[in-house]
C-alpha positions as CSV (number, residue, x, y, z in Angstrom):
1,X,44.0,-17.3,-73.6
2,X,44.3,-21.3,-74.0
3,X,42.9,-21.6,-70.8
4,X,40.2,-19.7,-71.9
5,X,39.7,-21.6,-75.1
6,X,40.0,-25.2,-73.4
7,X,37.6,-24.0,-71.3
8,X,35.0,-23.0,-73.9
9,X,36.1,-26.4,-75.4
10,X,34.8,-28.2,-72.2
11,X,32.0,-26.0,-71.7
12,X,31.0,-26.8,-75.5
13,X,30.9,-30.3,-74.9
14,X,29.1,-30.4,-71.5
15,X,26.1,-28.4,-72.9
16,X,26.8,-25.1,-74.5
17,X,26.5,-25.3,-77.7
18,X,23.4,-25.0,-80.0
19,X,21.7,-28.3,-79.1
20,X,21.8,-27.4,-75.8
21,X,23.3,-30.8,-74.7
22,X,25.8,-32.5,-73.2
23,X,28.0,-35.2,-75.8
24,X,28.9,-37.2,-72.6
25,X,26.6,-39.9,-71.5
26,X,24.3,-39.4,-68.1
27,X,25.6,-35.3,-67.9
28,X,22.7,-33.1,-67.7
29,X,19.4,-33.8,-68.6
30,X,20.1,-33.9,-72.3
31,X,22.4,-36.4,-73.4
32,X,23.1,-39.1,-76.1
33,X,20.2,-42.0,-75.1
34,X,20.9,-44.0,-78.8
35,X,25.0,-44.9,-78.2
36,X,26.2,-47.2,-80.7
37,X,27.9,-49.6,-78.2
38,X,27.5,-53.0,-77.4
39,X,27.3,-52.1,-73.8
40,X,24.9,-49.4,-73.7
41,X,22.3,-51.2,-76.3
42,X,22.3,-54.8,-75.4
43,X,19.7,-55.6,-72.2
44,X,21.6,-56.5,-69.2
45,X,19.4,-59.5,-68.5
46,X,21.9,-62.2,-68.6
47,X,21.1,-64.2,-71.9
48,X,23.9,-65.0,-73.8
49,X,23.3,-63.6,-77.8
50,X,25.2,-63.8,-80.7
51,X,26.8,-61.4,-82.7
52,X,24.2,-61.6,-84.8
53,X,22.0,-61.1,-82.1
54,X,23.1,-57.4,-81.6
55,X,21.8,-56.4,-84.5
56,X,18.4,-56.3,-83.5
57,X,19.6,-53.5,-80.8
58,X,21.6,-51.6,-82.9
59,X,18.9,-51.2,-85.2
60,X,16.0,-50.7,-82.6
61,X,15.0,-46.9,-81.9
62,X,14.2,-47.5,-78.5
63,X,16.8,-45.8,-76.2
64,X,19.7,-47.5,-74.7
65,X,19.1,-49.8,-71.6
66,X,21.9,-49.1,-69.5
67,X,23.8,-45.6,-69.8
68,X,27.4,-45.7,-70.3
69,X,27.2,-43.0,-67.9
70,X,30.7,-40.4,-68.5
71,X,31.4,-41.7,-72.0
72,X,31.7,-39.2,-74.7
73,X,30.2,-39.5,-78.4
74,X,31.0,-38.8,-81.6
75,X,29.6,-35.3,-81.5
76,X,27.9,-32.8,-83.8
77,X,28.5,-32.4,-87.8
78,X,30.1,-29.3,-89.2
79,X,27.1,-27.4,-88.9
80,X,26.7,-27.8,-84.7
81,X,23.8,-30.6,-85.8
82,X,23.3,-33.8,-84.1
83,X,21.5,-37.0,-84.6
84,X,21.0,-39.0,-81.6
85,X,20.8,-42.6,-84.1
86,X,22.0,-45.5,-82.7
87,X,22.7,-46.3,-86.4
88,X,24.8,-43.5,-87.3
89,X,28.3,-43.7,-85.4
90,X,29.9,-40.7,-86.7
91,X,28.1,-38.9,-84.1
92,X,27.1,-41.8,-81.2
93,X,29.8,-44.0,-80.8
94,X,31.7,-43.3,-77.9
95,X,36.1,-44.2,-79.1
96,X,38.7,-44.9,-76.4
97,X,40.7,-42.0,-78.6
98,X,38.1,-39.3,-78.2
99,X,37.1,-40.5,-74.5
100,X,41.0,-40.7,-74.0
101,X,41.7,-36.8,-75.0
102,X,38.5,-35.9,-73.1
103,X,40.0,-37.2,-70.2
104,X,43.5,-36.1,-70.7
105,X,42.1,-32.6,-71.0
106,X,39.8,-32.5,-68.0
107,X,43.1,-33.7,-66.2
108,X,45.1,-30.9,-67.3
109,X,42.2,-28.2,-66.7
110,X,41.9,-29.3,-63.4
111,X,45.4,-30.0,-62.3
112,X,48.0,-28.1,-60.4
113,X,51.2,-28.7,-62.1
114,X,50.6,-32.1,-61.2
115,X,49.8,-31.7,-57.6
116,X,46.7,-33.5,-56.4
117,X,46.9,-36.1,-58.7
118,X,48.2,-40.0,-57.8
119,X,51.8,-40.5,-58.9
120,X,50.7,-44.3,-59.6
121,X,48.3,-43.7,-62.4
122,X,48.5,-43.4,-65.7
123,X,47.5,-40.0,-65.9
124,X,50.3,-38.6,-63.6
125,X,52.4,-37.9,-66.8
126,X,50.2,-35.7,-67.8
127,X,51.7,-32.3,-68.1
128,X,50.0,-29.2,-66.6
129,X,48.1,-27.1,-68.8
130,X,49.7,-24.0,-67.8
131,X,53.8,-23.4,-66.8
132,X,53.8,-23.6,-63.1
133,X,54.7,-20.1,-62.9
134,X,51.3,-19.1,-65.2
135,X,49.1,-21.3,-63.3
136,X,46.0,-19.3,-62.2
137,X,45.4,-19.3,-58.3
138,X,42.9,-21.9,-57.2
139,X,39.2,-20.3,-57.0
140,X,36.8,-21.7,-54.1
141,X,35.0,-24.6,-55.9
142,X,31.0,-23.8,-56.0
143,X,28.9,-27.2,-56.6
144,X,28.4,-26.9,-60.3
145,X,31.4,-24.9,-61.5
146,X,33.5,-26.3,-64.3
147,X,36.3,-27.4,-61.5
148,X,34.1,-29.4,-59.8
149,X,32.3,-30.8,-62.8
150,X,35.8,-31.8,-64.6
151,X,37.0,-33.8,-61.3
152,X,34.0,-35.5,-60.6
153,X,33.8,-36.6,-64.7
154,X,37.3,-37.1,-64.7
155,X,36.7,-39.6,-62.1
156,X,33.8,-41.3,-63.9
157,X,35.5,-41.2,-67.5
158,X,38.5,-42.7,-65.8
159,X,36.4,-45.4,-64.4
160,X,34.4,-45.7,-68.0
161,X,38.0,-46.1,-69.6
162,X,39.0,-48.6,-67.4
163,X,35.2,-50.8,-67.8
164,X,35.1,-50.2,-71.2
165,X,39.0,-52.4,-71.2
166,X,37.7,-55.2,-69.3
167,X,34.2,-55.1,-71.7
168,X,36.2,-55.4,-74.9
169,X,38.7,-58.2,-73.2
170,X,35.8,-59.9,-72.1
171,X,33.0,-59.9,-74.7
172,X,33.8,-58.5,-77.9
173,X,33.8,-61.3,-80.3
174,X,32.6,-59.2,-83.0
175,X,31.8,-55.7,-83.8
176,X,28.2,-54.0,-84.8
177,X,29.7,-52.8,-88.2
C-alpha cells in the first residue's frame, strides 16, 4: 500500500496530475520553462552582472536560457493549479529541501534493500522502502517504466544537487528576493 501511494506520488510529480506536466525541469515535453533561479534565468554568455543585474531576468517573461535540467519546483497550489511565473516562487523555485526528498524518495523506490547502490555516497544510508522481507521481486525494466525513469532522474537530480553546491559556493553573492 505505501508502495503504491509513493508511487502515485512520483507518478504525480512526473506528469499525472491535472496539468498534465512534469514539476521537474527537462522531463517530458511539458515542464517548468520560467524557474526562479539564478542559474536557469541568467544567459550563460560570460559577462559578469551584478546582483542588481538579475533583476532584469527575473522579471523578464521570456523562458529560461539554460534548463536546470532534473531540478524539481515548487509545484501546484491547493487546487492542482500552476503558474509557470518566473516571479512567483511558491510554485517555480526549485529548494535543495524539496529536490533533496525527491531524491531521497526515488532512491528508496528504486532500491533493493540497499543493494545496487555505492556504499561511498551519501545516499547509501538511505533505508529501503520496504523491509527486506516485503520487498517486491524485481520486474524486467521496459524503457519508460517508473524504474527506469526514477534511476536515470535519480542520477541527474544527484548530479543537479551536487551543481547546484558548487553554483551557490561559487556565485551567490546575493539572492533574487
Amino acid at each position: 500500500m505505501l508502495q503504491r501511494f509513493a508511487t502515485s506520488q512520483m507518478d504525480y510529480i512526473l506528469g499525472k496530475n491535472p496539468m498534465k506536466m512534469s514539476y521537474e525541469v527537462g522531463f517530458g515535453n511539458k515542464f517548468p520553462r520560467h524557474v526562479h533561479h539564478r542559474g536557469a534565468s541568467i544567459p550563460h554568455d560570460n559577462k559578469k552582472y551584478s546582483c542588481t543585474g538579475g533583476w532584469k531576468w527575473r522579471d523578464s517573461h521570456d523562458p529560461d536560457p539554460n534548463n536546470i535540467t532534473g531540478a524539481m519546483v515548487g509545484g501546484p497550489d491547493r487546487f492542482d493549479q500552476f503558474r509557470d511565473v518566473r516571479t512567483n516562487y511558491n510554485y517555480t523555485e526549485p529548494t535543495l529541501a524539496g529536490n533533496a526528498g525527491l531524491v531521497a524518495a526515488l532512491v528508496s523506490l528504486t532500491s533493493s534493500g540497499g543493494h545496487g547502490i555505492d556504499e561511498n555516497t551519501i545516499f547509501s544510508e538511505i533505508p529501503p522502502f520496504f523491509h527486506r522481507a516485503l520487498q517486491p521481486q524485481p520486474q524486467p525494466q521496459h524503457r519508460g517504466s517508473l524504474e527506469s525513469r526514477a534511476s536515470l532522474h535519480t542520477r541527474v537530480s544527484r548530479i543537479v544537487f551536487l551543481l547546484s553546491l558548487l553554483f551557490v559556493q561559487k556565485h551567490l553573492v546575493c539572492s533574487l528576493v
